[in-house]
C-alpha positions as CSV (number, residue, x, y, z in Angstrom):
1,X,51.2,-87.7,182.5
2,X,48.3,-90.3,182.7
3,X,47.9,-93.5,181.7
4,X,46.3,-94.6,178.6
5,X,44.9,-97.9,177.4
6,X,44.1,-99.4,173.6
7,X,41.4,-101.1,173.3
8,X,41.7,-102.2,169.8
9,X,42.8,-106.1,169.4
10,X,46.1,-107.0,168.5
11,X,48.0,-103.2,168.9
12,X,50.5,-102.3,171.1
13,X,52.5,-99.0,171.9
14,X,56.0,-98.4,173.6
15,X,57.8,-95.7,175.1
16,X,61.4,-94.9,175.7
17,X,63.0,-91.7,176.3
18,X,65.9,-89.8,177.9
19,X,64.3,-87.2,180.3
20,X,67.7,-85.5,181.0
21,X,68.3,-85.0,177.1
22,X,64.7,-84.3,176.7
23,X,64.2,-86.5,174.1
24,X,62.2,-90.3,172.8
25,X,60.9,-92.7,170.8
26,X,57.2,-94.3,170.4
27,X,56.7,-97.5,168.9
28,X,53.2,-98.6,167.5
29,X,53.1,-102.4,166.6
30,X,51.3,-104.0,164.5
31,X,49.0,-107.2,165.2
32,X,50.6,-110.4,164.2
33,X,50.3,-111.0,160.7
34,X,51.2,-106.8,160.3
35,X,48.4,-103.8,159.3
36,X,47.9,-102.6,156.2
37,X,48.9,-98.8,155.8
38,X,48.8,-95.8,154.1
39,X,50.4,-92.0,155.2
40,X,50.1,-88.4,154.2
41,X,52.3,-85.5,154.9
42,X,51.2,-82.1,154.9
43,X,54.0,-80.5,156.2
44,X,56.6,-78.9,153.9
45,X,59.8,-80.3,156.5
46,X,59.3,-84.2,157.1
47,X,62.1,-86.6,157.9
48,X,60.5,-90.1,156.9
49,X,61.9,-93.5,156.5
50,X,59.8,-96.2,154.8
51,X,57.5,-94.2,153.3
52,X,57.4,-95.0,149.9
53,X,56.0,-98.7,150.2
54,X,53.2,-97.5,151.5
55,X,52.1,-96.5,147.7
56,X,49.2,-98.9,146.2
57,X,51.7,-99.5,143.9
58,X,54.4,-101.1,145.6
59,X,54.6,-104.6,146.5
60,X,54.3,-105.1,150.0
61,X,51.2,-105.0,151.5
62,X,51.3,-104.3,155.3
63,X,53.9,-103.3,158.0
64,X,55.3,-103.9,161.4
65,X,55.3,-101.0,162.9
66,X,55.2,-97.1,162.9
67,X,58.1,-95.3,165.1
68,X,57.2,-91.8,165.9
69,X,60.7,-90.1,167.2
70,X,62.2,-87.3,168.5
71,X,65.9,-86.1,167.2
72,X,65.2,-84.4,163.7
73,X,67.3,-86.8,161.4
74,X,69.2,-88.1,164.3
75,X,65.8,-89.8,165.2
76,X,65.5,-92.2,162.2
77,X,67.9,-94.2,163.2
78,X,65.5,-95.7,166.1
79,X,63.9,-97.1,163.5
80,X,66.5,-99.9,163.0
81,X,66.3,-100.4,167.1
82,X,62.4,-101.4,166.2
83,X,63.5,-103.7,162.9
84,X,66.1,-105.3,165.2
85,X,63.5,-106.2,167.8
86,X,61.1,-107.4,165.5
87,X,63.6,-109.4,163.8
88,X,64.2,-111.5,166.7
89,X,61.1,-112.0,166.7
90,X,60.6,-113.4,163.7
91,X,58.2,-111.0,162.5
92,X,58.7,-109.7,158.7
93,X,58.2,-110.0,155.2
94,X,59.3,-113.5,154.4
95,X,61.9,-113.7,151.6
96,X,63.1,-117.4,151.5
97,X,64.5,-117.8,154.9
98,X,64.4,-114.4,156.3
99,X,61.6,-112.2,157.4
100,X,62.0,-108.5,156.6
101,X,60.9,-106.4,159.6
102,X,58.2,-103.3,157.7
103,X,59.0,-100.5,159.9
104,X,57.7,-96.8,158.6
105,X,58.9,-93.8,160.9
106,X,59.0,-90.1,160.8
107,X,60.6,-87.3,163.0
108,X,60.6,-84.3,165.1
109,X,62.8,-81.5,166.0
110,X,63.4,-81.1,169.7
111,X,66.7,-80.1,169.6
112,X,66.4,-77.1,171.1
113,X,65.2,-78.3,174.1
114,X,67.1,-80.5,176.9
115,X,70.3,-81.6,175.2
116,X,71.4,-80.5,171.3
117,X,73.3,-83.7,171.4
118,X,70.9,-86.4,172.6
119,X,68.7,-88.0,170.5
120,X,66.8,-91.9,170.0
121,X,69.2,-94.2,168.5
122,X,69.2,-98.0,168.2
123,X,69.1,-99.2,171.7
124,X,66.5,-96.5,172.4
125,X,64.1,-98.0,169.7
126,X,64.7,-101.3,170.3
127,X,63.8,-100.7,174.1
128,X,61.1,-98.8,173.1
129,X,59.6,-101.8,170.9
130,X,60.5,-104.4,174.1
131,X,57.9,-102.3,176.2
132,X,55.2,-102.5,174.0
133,X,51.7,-103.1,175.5
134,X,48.1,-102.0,175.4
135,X,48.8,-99.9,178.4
136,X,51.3,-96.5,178.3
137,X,51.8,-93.5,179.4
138,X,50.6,-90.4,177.2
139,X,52.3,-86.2,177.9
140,X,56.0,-86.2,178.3
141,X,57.0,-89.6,177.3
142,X,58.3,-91.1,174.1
143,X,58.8,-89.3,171.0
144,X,56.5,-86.4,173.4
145,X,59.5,-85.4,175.7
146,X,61.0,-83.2,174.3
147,X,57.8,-81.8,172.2
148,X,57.1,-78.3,172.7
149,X,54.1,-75.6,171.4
150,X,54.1,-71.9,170.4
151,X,57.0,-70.8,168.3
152,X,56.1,-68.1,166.4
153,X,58.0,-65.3,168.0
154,X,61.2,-67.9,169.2
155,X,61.7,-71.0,171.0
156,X,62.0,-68.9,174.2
157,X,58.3,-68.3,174.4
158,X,57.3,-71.9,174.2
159,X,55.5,-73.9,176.0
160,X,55.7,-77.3,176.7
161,X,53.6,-80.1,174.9
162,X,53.7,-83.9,174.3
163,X,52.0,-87.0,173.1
164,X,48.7,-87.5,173.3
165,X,46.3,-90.8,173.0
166,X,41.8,-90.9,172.0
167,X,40.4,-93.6,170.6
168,X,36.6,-93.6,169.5
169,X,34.0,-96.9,169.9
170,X,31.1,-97.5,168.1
171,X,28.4,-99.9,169.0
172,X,28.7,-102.0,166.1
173,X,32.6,-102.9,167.1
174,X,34.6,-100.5,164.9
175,X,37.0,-98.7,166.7
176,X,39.5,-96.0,165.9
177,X,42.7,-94.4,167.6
178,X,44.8,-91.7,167.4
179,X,48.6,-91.0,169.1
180,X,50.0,-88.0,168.5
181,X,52.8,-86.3,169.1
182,X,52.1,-82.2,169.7
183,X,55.1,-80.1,168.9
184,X,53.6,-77.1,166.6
185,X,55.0,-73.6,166.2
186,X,51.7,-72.1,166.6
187,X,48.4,-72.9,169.6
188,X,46.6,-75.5,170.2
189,X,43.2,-74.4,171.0
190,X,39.3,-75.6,171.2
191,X,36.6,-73.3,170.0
192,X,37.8,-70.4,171.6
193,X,39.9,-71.4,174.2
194,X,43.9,-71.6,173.5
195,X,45.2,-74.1,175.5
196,X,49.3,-73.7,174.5
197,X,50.9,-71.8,172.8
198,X,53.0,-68.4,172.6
199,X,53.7,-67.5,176.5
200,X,55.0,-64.2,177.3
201,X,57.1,-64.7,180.0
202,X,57.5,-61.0,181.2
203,X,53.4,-60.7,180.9
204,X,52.8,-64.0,182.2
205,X,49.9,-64.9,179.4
206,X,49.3,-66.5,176.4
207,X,49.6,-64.2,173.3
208,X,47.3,-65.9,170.5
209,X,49.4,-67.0,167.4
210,X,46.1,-66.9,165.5
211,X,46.1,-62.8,166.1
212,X,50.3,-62.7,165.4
213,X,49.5,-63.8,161.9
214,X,46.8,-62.1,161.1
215,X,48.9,-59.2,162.3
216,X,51.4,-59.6,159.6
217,X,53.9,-61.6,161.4
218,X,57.0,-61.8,159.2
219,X,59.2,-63.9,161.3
220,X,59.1,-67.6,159.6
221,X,58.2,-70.1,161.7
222,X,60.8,-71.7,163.9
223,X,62.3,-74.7,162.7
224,X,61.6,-77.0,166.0
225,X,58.8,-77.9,164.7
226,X,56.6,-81.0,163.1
227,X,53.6,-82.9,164.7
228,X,53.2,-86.6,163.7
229,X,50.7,-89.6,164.5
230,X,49.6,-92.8,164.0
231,X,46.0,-93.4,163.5
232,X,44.6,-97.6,164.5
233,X,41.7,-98.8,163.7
234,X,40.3,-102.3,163.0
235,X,38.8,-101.9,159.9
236,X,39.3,-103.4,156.9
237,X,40.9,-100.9,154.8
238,X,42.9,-101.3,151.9
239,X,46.4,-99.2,151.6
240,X,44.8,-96.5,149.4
241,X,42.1,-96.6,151.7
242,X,44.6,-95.9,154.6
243,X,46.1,-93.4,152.8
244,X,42.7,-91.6,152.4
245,X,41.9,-91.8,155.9
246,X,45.3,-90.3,156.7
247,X,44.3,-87.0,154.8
248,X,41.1,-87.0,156.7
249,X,42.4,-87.1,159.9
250,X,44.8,-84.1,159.0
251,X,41.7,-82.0,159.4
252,X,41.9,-83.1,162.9
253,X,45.3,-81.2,163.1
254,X,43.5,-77.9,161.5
255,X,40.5,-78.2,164.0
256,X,43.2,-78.1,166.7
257,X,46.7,-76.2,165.8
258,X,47.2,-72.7,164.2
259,X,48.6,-72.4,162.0
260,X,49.3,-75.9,161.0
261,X,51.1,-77.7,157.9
262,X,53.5,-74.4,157.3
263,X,57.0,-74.7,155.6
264,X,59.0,-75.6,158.7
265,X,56.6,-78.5,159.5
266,X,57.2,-81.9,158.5
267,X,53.3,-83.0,159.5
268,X,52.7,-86.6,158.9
269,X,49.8,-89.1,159.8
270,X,50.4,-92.8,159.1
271,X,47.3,-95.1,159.7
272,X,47.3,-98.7,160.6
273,X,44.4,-101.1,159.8
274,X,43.8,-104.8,161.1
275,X,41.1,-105.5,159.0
276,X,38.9,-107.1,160.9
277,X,35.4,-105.1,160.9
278,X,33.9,-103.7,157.1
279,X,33.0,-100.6,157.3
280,X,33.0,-97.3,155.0
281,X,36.0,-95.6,154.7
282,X,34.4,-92.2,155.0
283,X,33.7,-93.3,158.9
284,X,36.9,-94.5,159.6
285,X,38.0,-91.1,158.3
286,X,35.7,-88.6,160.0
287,X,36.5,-91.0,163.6
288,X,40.0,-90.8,162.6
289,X,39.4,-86.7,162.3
290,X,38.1,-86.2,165.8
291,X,40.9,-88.7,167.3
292,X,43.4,-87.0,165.8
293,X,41.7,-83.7,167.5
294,X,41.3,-85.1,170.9
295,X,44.5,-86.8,170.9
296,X,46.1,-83.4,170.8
297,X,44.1,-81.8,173.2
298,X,45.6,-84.7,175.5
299,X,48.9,-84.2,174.4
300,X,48.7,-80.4,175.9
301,X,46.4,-81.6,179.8
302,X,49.1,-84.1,180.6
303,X,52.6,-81.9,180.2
304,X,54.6,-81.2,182.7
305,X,56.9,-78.3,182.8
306,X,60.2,-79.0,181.6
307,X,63.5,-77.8,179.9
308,X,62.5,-74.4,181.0
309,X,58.9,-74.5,179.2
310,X,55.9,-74.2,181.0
311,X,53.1,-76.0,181.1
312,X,49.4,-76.3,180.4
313,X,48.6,-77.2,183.9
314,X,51.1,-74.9,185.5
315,X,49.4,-72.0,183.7
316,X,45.7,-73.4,184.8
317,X,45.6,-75.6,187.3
318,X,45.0,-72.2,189.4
């Protein structure tokens, strides 16, 4: 694991997570006053709550927070932990009297890993949004416990992956981020190195998912699958804008997972804006892009073996 820091005003991230189930919850907050969003989902499997406000054409204008969770379906309901916490707060949409926590979330399956049964729920979410902070720790922690790489020929050739954390600076002020959570069927790789994916247990090596489907794999891709971020940046973006920048930053996923965006992936990027520096959205995109890329590559050097799937660094540390 390592510790990661944001350097972008106003955001926070939070962690929980049951390391004996195998299993968490990220929270990204908002600055006061909320972030205008947008999202887009590639993936062909999502679980999503909140989702549909974040259409131009819907009335509210920014949100709270993203939760990024582990669970499948289970895993939405950590959601409402976050809207509790905010709640007391007093952060929301204000209606009359009441403020209206904005909380958008999306899943992942990792319940074949650790404990079927356990999964985020309420207090985990809420606990998760409590710890928020600039500082947190990226790999195996939050919605990245349980995350896992390198499906294509069963879940017993996996390897172990997590969340990952890269944020870009330019010297005019604009900065972007990207947290992701890495839990693909196929590899993660970097030019032509593989960094995770399929690992033969009896051979003791990685078998390269890009060469399985070119072979003609017919297996379908396992369903414990789905990678989702949350890009932050403090430009001034409106939520079409955000949107845009969202589809971007999937090429960040393609530059960095094969195969990627298949029919038992739910992929999802949501991205945040605080609005503070103007700037073309076309930057913001193409930063967003190469976050999104680096963020996984993070995800995969700070695993740690667990629930009986190896890791990057137990495979090359030596």
């Amino acid at each position: 694991m390592r510790k990661s820091k944001i350097n972008i005003s106003g955001f926070k991230i939070g962690t929980a997570e049951n390391r004996e189930g195998l299993t968490g919850v990220t929270v990204i907050l908002a600055p006061d006053g909320g972030a205008t969003a947008g999202v887009d989902v590639r993936g062909c499997a999502p679980g999503t709550r909140e989702t549909d406000l974040l259409d131009p054409r819907k009335t509210v204008q920014k949100i709270h927070a993203v939760v990024l969770s582990g669970g499948s379906a289970f895993g939405l309901e950590a959601a409402s932990g976050c809207v509790k916490y905010l709640a007391e707060q007093g952060v929301g949409f204000p209606i009359g009297n009441v403020c209206v926590p904005i909380v958008c979330s999306a899943v992942l399956f990792d319940l074949m890993i650790g404990d079927e049964k356990a999964y985020p729920d309420l207090l985990m979410g809420y606990e998760a949004a409590k710890s928020a902070s600039s500082e947190f720790l990226s790999g195996c922690n939050g919605a990245g416990t349980g995350a896992t790489v390198g499906k294509l020929l069963g879940f017993g050739n996996a390897m172990k992956s997590g969340a990952g954390y890269h944020e870009i600076s330019l010297p005019g002020g604009l900065r972007v981020g990207a947290y992701v959570v890495v839990n693909a069927c196929g590899e993660v790789f970097d030019g032509e190195k593989i960094f995770a994916g399929v690992f033969s247990r009896s051979r003791k090596k990685l078998i390269s998912s890009h060469e399985l489907m070119l072979s003609g794999i017919t297996r379908e891709c396992s369903g414990a699958n789905t990678t989702i971020a949350c890009v932050i940046t403090n430009a001034a973006l409106s939520k079409a804008e955000c949107s845009t920048v969202s589809g971007m930053a999937h090429d960040g996923y393609a530059r960095s997972i094969r195969p990627v965006h298949t029919t038992m992936d739910g992929d999802a990027i949501f991205t945040m804006a605080s609005g503070e520096y103007e700037t073309a959205v076309d930057t913001v995109g193409y930063l967003a892009e190469d976050a999104i890329r680096l963020a996984v590559l993070d995800a995969i050097k700070n695993t740690e073996t667990m629930g009986g799937c190896i890791s990057y660094n137990d495979i090359f540390s030596g």
